[in-house]
Structure formats: structure tokens, C-alpha cells
C-alpha positions in Angstrom: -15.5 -7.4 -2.1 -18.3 -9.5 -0.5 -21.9 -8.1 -0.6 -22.9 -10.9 2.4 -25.1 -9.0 5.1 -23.4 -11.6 8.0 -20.4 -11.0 6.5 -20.3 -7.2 6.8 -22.4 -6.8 10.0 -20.2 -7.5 12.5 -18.3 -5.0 15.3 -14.8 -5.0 14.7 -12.6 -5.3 18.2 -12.0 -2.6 20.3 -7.9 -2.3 19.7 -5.7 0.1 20.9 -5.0 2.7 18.0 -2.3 2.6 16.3 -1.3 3.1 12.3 -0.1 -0.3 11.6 -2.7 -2.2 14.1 -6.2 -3.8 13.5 -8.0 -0.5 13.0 -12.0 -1.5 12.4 -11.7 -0.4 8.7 -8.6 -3.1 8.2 -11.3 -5.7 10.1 -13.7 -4.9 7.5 -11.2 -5.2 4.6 -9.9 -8.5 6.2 -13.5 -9.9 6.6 -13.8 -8.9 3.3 -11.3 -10.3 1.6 -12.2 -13.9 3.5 -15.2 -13.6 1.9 -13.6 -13.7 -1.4 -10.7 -15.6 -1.1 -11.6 -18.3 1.4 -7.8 -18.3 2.9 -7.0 -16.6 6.1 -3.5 -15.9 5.1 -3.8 -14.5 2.2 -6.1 -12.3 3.5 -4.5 -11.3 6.3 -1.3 -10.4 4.1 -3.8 -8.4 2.1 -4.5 -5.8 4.8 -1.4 -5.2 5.8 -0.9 -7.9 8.7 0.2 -11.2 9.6 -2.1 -14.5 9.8 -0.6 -15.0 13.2 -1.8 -11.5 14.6 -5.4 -12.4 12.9 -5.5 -15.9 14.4 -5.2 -13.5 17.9 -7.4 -10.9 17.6 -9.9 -13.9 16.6 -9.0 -15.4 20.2 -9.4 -12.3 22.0 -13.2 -12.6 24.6 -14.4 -9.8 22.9 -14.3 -10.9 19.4 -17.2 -12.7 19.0 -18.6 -10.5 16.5 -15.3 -10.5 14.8 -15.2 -14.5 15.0 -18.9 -14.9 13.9 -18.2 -12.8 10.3 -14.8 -15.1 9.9 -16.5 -18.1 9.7 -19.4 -17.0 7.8 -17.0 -15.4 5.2 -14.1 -17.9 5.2 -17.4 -20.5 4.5 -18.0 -17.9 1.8 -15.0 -17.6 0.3 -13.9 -21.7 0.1 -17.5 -22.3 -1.6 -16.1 -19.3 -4.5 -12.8 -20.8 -4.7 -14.0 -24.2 -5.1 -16.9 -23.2 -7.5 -13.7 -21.3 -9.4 -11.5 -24.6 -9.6 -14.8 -26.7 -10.8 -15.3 -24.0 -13.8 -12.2 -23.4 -14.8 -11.6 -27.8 -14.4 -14.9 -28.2 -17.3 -14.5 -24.8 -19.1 -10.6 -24.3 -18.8 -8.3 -21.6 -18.9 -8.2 -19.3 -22.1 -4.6 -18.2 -23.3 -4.8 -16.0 -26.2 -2.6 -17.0 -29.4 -0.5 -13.8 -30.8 0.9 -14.2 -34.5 2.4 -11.3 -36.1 1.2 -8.7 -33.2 -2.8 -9.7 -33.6 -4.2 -12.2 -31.2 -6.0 -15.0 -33.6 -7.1 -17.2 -31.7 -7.0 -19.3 -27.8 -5.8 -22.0 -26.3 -7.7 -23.7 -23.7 -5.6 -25.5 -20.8 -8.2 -28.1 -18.6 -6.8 -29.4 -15.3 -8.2 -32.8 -14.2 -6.1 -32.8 -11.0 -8.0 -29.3 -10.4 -11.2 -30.5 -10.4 -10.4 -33.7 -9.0 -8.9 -31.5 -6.1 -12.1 -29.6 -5.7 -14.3 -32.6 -6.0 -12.6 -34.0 -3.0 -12.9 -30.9 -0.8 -16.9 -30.9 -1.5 -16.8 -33.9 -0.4 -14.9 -33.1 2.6 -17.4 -30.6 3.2 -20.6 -32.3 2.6 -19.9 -36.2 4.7 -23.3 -37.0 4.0 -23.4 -37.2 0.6 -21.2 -40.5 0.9 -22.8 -41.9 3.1 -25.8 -42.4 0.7 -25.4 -45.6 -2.1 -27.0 -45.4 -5.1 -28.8 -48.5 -6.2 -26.8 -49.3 -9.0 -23.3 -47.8 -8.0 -22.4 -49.1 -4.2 -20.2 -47.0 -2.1 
């Protein structure tokens, strides 16, 4: 999913085994999907577990590794998901138009709350970047 060397370098936690635990391979997966989908939640839910039981195994002393490739691919994956939202706010979303069984042409749907949505988290991001006035538009 994610082709980030900080994201996949990391050593998952030592965990007891067990089938429907936090083997290393569902770590990877887990990091992985962060990296793409920037929400710990969703991810977690992807791999088979809870957000809770990721939220521990993040707080456990010897996941530092582990910790280090969460916020390096949870960084990752909020800058995709916002640079999705931006595109698909200018470019919008393509629905095809059927007519008699053929597809003739699109319709294009633009959200301005979208991209209003992901201007503001950038922001959130980036504090400095308000902080500076332009000349001929105050802050």
C-alpha cells in the first residue's frame, strides 16, 4: 500500500502469538494501511482489530519502533487524503450517464464544502502560513 522506507522499516512488537492478535505481518498491514488512509480506525478495522487495541499496543515501552512508523505513515496518509479532497474539490467527481444500456456521457459533481474542509485542515497543519500578511491582503 505505502512504498515509504520509514514507514515499512520499523520492528513490529514482540506479542504473544495468537491467531486473532497483533502478529508482525498484521503490524505491517496496519502501518500500511495508515499510510494510505491517514485514519487510525479505519485502519485498524482493516486488519482485523479494534482502534482501541491499536491505541495499546502503540502505548506498550517497547513500541517505539511501532510508534515511530504510526506517525510517519498516519502524516502520510492525512497529506493523500487531503491532496484527494483538494482534487476531487477542483476536478470533481465523474458519474457516467447510461441511456439505452451505453454510457454517453458524465456528470461531474464539485464539492466546495470539500475543499473548503481540506483547505482548513492544511491550514491546521501548516500555523505558519497565517501568520504571514500579504501586503495587499491583511490577515
Amino acid at each position: 500500500m505505502t512504498d515509504s522506507p520509514a514507514i515499512t522499516a520499523f520492528y513490529p512488537v514482540p506479542t504473544t502469538p495468537r491467531h486473532d492478535g497483533w502478529t508482525p505481518a498484521r503490524q505491517l498491514d496496519f502501518i500500511a494501511a495508515l499510510g494510505s488512509i491517514g485514519l487510525v480506525a479505519a485502519s485498524a478495522r482493516a486488519v482485523g482489530m479494534s482502534p482501541k487495541s491499536a491505541y495499546a499496543l502503540r502505548r506498550r515501552t517497547d513500541a517505539q519502533s511501532f510508534a515511530a512508523a504510526w506517525d510517519a505513515a498516519l502524516i502520510e496518509g492525512q497529506a493523500r487524503a487531503r491532496s484527494t479532497a483538494i482534487e476531487r474539490a477542483l476536478y470533481g467527481v465523474a458519474t457516467p450517464i447510461f441511456y439505452g444500456g451505453r454510457q454517453i456521457g458524465e456528470r461531474r459533481s464539485f464539492d466546495n464544502a470539500l475543499l473548503i474542509a481540506a483547505l482548513r485542515a492544511s491550514d491546521r497543519r501548516n500555523p505558519s502560513s497565517s501568520d504571514h500578511a500579504s501586503p495587499r491582503f491583511p490577515a
